[in-house]
N, CA, C and O atoms as a DFTB+ gen file, in Angstrom:
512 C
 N C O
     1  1       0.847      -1.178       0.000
     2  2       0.000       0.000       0.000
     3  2       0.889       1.237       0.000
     4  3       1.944       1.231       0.633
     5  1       0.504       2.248      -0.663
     6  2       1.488       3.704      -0.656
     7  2       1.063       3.946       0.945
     8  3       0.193       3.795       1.804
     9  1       2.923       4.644       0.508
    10  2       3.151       4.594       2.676
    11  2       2.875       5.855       2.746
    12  3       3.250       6.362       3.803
    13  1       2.264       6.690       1.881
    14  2       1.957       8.089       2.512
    15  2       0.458       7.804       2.773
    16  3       0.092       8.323       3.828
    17  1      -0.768       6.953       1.947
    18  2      -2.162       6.680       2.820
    19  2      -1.909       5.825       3.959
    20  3      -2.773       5.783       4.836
    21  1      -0.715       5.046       4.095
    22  2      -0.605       4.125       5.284
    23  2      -0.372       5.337       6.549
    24  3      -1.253       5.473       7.398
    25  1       0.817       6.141       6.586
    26  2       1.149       6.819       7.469
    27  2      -0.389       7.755       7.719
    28  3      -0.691       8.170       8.838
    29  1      -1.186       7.967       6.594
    30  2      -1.887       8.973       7.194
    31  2      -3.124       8.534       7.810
    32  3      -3.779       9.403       8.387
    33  1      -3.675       7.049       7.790
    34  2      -4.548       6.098       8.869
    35  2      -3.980       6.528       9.891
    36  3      -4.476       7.369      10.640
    37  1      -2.632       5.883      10.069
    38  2      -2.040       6.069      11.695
    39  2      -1.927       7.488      11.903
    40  3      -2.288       7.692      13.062
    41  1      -1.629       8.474      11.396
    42  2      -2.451       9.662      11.830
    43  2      -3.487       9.967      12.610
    44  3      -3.505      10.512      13.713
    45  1      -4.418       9.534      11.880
    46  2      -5.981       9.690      11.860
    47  2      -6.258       8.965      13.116
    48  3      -7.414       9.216      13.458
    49  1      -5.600       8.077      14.037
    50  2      -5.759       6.709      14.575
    51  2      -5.740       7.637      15.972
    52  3      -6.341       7.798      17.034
    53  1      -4.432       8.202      15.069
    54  2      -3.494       8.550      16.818
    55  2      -4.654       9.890      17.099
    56  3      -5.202       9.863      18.201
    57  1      -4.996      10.920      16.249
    58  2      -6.124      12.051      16.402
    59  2      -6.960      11.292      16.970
    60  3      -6.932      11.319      18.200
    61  1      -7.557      10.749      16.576
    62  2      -9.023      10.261      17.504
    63  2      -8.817       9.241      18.870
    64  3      -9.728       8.801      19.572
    65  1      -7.558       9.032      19.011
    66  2      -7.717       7.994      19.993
    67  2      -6.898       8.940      21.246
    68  3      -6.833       8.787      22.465
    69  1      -6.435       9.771      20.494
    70  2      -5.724      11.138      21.298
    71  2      -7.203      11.905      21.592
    72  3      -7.685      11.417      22.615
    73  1      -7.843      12.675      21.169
    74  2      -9.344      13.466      21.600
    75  2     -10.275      12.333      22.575
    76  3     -11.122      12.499      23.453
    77  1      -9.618      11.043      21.903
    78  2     -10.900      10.203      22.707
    79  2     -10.568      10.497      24.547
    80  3     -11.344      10.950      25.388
    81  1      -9.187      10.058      24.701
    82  2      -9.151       9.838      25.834
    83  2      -8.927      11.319      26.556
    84  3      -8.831      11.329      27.783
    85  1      -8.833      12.697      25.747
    86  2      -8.808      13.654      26.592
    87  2     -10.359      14.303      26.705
    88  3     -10.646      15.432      27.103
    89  1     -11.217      13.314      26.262
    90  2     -12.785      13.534      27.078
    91  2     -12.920      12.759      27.331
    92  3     -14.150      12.759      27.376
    93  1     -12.567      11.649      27.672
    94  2     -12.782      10.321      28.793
    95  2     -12.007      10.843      29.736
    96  3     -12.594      10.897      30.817
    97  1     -11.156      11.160      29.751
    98  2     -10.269      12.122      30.887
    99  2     -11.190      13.052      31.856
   100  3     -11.502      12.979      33.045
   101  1     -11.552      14.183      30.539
   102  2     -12.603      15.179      31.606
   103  2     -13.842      14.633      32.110
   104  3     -14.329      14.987      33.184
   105  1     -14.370      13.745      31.315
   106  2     -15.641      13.222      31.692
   107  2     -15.734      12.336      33.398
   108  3     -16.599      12.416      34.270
   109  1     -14.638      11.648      33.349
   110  2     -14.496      10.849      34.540
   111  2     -14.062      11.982      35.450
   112  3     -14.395      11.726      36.607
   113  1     -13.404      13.203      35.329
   114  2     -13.067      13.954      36.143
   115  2     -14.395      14.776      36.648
   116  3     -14.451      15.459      37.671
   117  1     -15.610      14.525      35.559
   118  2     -17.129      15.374      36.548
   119  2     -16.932      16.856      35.843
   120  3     -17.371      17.867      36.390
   121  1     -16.126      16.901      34.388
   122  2     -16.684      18.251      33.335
   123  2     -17.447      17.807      33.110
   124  3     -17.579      16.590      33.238
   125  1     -18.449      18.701      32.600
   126  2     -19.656      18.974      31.772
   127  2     -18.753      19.429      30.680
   128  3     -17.633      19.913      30.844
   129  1     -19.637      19.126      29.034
   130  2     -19.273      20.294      28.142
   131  2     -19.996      21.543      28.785
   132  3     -21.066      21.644      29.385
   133  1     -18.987      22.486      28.426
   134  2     -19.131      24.148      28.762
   135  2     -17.361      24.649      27.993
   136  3     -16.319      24.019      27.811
   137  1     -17.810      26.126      27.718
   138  2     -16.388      26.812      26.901
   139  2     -15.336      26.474      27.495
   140  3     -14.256      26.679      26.940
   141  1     -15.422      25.614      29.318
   142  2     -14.496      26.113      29.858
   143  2     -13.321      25.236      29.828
   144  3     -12.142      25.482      30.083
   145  1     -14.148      23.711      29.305
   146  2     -14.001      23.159      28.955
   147  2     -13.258      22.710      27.437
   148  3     -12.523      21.763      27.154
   149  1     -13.608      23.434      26.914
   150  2     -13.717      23.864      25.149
   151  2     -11.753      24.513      25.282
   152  3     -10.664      24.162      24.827
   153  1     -12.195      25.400      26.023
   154  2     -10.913      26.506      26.109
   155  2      -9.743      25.625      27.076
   156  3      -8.661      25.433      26.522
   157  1      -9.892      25.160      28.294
   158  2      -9.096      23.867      28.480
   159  2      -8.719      22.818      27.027
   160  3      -7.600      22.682      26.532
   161  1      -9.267      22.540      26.828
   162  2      -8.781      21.903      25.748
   163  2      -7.409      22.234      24.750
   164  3      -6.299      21.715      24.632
   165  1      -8.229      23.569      24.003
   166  2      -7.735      23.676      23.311
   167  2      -6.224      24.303      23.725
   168  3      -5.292      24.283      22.921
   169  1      -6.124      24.763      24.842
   170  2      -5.049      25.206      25.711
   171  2      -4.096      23.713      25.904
   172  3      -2.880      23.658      26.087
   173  1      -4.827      22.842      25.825
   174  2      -3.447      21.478      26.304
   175  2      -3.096      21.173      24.982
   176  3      -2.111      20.467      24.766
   177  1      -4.028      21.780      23.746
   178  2      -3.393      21.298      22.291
   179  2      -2.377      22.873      21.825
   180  3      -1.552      22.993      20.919
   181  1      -2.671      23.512      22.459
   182  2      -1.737      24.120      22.614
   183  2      -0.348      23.979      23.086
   184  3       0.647      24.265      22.420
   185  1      -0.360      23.482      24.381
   186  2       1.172      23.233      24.995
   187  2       1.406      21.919      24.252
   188  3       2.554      21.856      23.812
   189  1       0.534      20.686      23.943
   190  2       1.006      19.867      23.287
   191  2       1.869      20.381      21.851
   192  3       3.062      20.132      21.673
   193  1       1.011      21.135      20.895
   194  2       2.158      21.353      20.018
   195  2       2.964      22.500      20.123
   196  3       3.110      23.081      19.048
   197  1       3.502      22.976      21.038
   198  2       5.129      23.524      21.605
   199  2       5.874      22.661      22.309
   200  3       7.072      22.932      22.385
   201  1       5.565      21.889      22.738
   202  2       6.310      20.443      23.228
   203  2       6.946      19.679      22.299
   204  3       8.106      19.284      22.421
   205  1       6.038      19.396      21.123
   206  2       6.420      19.134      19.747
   207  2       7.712      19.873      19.207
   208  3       8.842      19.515      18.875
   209  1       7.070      20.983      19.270
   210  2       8.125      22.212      18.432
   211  2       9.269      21.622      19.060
   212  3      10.166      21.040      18.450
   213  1       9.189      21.850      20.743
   214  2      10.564      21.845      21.353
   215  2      11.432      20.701      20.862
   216  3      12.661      20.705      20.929
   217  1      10.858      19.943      20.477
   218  2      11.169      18.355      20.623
   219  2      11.685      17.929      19.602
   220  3      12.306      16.867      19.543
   221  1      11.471      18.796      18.554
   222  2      11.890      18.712      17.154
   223  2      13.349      18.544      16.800
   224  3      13.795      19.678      16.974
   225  1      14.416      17.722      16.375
   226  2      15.794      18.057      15.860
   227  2      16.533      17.392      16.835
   228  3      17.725      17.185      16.609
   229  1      15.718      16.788      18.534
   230  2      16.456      16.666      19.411
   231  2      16.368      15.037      19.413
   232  3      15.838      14.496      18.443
   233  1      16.900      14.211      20.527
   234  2      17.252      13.068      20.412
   235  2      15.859      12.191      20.706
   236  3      15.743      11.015      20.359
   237  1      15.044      12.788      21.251
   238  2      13.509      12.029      21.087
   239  2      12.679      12.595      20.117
   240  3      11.488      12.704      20.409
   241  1      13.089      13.006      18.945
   242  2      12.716      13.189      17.799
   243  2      13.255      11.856      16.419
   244  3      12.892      11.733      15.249
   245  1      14.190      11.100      17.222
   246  2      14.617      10.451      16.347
   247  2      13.885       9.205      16.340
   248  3      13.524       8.660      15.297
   249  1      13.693       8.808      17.354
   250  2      12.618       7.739      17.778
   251  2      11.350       7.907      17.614
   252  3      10.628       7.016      18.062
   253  1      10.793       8.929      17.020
   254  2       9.330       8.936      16.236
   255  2       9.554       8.803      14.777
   256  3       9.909       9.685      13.996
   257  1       9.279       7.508      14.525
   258  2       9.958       7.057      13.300
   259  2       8.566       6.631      12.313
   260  3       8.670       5.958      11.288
   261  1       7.569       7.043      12.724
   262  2       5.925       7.107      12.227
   263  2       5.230       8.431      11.935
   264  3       4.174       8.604      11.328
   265  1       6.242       9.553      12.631
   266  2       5.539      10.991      12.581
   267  2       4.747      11.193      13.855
   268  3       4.316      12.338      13.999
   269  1       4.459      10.302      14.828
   270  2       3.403      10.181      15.398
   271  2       2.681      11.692      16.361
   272  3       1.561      12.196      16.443
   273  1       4.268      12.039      17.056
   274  2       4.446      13.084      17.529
   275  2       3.707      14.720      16.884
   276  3       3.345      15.704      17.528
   277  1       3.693      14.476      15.446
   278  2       3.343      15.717      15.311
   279  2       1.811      15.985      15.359
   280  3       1.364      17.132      15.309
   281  1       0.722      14.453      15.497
   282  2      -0.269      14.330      15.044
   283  2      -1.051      14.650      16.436
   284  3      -2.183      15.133      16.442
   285  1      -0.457      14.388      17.395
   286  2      -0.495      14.255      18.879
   287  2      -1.566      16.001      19.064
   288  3      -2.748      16.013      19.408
   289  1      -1.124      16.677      18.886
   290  2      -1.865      18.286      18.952
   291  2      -3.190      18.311      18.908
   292  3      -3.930      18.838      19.738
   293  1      -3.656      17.441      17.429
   294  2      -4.576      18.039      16.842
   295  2      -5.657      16.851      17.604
   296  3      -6.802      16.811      17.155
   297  1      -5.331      16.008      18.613
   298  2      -6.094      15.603      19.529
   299  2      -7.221      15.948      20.628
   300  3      -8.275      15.390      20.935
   301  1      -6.643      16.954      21.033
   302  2      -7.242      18.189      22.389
   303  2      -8.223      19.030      21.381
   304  3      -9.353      19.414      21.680
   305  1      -7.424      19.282      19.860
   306  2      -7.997      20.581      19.394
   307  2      -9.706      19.667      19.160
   308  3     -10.685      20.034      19.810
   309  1      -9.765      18.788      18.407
   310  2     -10.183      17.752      18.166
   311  2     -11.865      17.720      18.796
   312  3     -13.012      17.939      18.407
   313  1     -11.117      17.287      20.031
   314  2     -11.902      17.540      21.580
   315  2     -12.461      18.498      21.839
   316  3     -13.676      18.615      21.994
   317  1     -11.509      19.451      21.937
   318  2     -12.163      20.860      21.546
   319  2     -13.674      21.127      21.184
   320  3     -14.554      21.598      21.905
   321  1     -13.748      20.645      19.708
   322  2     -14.532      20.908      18.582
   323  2     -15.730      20.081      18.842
   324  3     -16.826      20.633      18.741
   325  1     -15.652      18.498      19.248
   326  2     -16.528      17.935      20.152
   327  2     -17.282      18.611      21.350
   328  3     -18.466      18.892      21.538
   329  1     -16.178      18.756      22.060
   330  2     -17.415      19.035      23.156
   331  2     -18.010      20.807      23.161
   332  3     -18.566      21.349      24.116
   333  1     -17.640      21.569      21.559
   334  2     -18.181      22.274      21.668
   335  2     -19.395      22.376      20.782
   336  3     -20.123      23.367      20.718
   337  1     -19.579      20.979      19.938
   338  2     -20.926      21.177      19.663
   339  2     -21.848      20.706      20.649
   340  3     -23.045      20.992      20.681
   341  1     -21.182      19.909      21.521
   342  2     -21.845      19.217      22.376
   343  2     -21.704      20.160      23.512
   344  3     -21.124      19.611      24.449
   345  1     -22.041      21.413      23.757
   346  2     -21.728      21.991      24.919
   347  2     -22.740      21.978      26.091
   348  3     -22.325      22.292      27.207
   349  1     -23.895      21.676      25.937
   350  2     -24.269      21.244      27.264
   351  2     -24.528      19.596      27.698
   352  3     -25.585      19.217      28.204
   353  1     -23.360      18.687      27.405
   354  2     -22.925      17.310      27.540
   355  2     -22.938      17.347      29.136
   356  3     -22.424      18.169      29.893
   357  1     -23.553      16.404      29.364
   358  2     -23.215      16.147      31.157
   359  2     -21.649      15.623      31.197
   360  3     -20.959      15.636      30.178
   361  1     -21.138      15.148      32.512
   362  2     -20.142      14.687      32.700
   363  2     -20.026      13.176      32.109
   364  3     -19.115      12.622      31.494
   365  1     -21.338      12.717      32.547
   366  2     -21.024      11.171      31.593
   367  2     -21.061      11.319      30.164
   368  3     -20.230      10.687      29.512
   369  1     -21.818      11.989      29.628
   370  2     -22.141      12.263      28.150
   371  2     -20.573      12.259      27.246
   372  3     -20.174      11.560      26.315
   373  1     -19.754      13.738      28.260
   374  2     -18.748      13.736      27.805
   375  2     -17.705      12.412      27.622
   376  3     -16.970      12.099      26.685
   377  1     -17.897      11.947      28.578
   378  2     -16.858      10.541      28.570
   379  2     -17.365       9.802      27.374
   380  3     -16.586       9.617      26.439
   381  1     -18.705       9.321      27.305
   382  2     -19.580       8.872      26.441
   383  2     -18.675       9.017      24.977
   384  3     -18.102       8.166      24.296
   385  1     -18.862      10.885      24.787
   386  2     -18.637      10.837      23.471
   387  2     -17.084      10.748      23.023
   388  3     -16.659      10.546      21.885
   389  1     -16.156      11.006      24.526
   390  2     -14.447      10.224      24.488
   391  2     -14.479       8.850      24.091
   392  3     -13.597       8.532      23.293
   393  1     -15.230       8.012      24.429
   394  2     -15.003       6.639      24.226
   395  2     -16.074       6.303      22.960
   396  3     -15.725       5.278      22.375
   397  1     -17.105       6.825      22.485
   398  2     -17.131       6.921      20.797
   399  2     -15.820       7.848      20.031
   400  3     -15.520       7.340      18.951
   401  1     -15.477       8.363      20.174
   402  2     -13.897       8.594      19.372
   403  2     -12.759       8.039      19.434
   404  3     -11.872       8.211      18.598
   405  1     -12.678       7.353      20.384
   406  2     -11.495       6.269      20.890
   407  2     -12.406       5.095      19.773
   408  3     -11.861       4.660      18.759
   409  1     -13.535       4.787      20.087
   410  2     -13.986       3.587      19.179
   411  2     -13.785       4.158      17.674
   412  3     -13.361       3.537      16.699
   413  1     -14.078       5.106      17.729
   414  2     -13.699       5.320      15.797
   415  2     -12.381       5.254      15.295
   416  3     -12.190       4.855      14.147
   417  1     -11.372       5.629      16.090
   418  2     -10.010       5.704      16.245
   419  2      -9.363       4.143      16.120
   420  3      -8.390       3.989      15.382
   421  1      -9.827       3.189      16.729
   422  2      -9.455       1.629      17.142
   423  2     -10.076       1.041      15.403
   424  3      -9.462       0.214      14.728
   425  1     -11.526       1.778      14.932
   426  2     -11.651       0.768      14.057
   427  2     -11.171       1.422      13.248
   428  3     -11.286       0.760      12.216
   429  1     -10.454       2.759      12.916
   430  2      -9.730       2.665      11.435
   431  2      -8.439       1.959      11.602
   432  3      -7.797       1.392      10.717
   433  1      -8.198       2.050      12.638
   434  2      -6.584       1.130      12.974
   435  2      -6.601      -0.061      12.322
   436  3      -5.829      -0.468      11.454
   437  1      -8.207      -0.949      13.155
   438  2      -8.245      -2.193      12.344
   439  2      -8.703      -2.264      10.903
   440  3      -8.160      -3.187      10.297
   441  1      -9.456      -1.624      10.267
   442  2     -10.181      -1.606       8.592
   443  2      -8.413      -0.955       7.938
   444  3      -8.444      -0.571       6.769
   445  1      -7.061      -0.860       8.644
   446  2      -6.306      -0.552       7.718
   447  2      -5.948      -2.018       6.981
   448  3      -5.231      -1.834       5.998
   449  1      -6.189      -3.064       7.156
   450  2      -6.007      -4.034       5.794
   451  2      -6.968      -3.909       4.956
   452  3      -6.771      -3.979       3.743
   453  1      -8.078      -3.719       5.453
   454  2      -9.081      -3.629       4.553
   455  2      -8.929      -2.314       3.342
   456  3      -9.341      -2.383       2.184
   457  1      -8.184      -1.066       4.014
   458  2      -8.414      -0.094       3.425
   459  2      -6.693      -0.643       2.024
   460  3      -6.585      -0.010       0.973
   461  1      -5.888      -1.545       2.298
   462  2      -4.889      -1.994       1.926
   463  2      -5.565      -2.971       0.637
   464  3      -5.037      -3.006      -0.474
   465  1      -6.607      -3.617       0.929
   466  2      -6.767      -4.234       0.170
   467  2      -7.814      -3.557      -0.836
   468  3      -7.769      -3.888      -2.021
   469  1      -8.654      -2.719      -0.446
   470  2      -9.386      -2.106      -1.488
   471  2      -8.475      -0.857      -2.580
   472  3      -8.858      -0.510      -3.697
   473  1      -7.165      -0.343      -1.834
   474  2      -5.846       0.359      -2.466
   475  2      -5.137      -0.785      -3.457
   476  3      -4.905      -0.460      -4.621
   477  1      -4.868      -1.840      -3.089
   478  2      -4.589      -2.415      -4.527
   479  2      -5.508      -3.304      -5.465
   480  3      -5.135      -4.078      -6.347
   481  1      -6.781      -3.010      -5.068
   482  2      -7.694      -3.527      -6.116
   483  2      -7.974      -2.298      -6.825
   484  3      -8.267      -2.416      -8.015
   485  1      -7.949      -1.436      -6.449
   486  2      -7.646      -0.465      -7.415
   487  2      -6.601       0.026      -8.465
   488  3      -6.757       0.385      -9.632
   489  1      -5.524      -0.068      -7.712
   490  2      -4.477      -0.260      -8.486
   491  2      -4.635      -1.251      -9.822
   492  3      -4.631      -1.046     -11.036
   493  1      -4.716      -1.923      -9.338
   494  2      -4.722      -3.204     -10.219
   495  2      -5.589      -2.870     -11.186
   496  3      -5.106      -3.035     -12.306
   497  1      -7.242      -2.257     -11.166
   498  2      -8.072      -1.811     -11.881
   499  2      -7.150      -0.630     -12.928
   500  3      -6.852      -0.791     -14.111
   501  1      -6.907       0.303     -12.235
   502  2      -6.462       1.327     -12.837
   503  2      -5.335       0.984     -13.739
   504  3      -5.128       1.699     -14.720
   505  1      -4.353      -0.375     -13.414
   506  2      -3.168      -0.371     -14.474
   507  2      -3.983      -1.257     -15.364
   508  3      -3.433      -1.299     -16.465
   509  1      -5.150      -2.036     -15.331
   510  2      -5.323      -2.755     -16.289
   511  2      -5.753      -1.894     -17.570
   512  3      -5.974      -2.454     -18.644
């Protein structure tokens, strides 16, 4: 399978399974969606990607050998965006809708053979 749609599943994997657990996080902690919530968020996807930045060029930059690190940010922001359509989510709700994004996150992980095998039946279509 081309390793640039492969790398960008595990992207996609690490985003949602990253947002999942930072509203399974708040949810078990007894947030409600509310901005304040919203703005927490987007504040830890904030320091998450300057952590990144920092991290960049240095010797635990070499050992992210998937990209994984840079995808890590757009997790919180993610979350963010969740629980701000969802802004009056109770505290369970919120967890609720962390662990439906963790579940969407787990099954593109697993449908990546599937998505492998429908990439070279195409292929195959297209060179014939």
């Amino acid at each position: 399978m081309n390793q640039r749609l492969t790398s960008a599943v595990f992207r996609l994997t690490v985003v949602l399974v990253t947002a999942g657990f930072c509203l399974v996080g708040a949810g078990g902690s007894g947030l409600a969606g509310s901005l304040a919530l919203v703005a927490a968020l987007l504040g830890l996807g904030g320091v998450a990607y300057a952590l990144v930045q920092a991290a960049a060029g240095t010797e635990l930059d070499r050992y992210d050998t998937a990209d994984v690190a840079a995808a890590v940010p757009a997790g919180p922001v993610v979350a963010a965006v969740v629980a701000l359509v969802f802004l009056d989510a109770t505290a369970g709700e919120v967890q609720a809708l962390g662990g439906l994004l963790g579940l969407a996150g787990m099954l593109n992980y697993f449908l990546r053979p599937v998505y492998q095998l429908l990439y070279s039946l195409a292929s195959r279509v297209a060179g014939a």
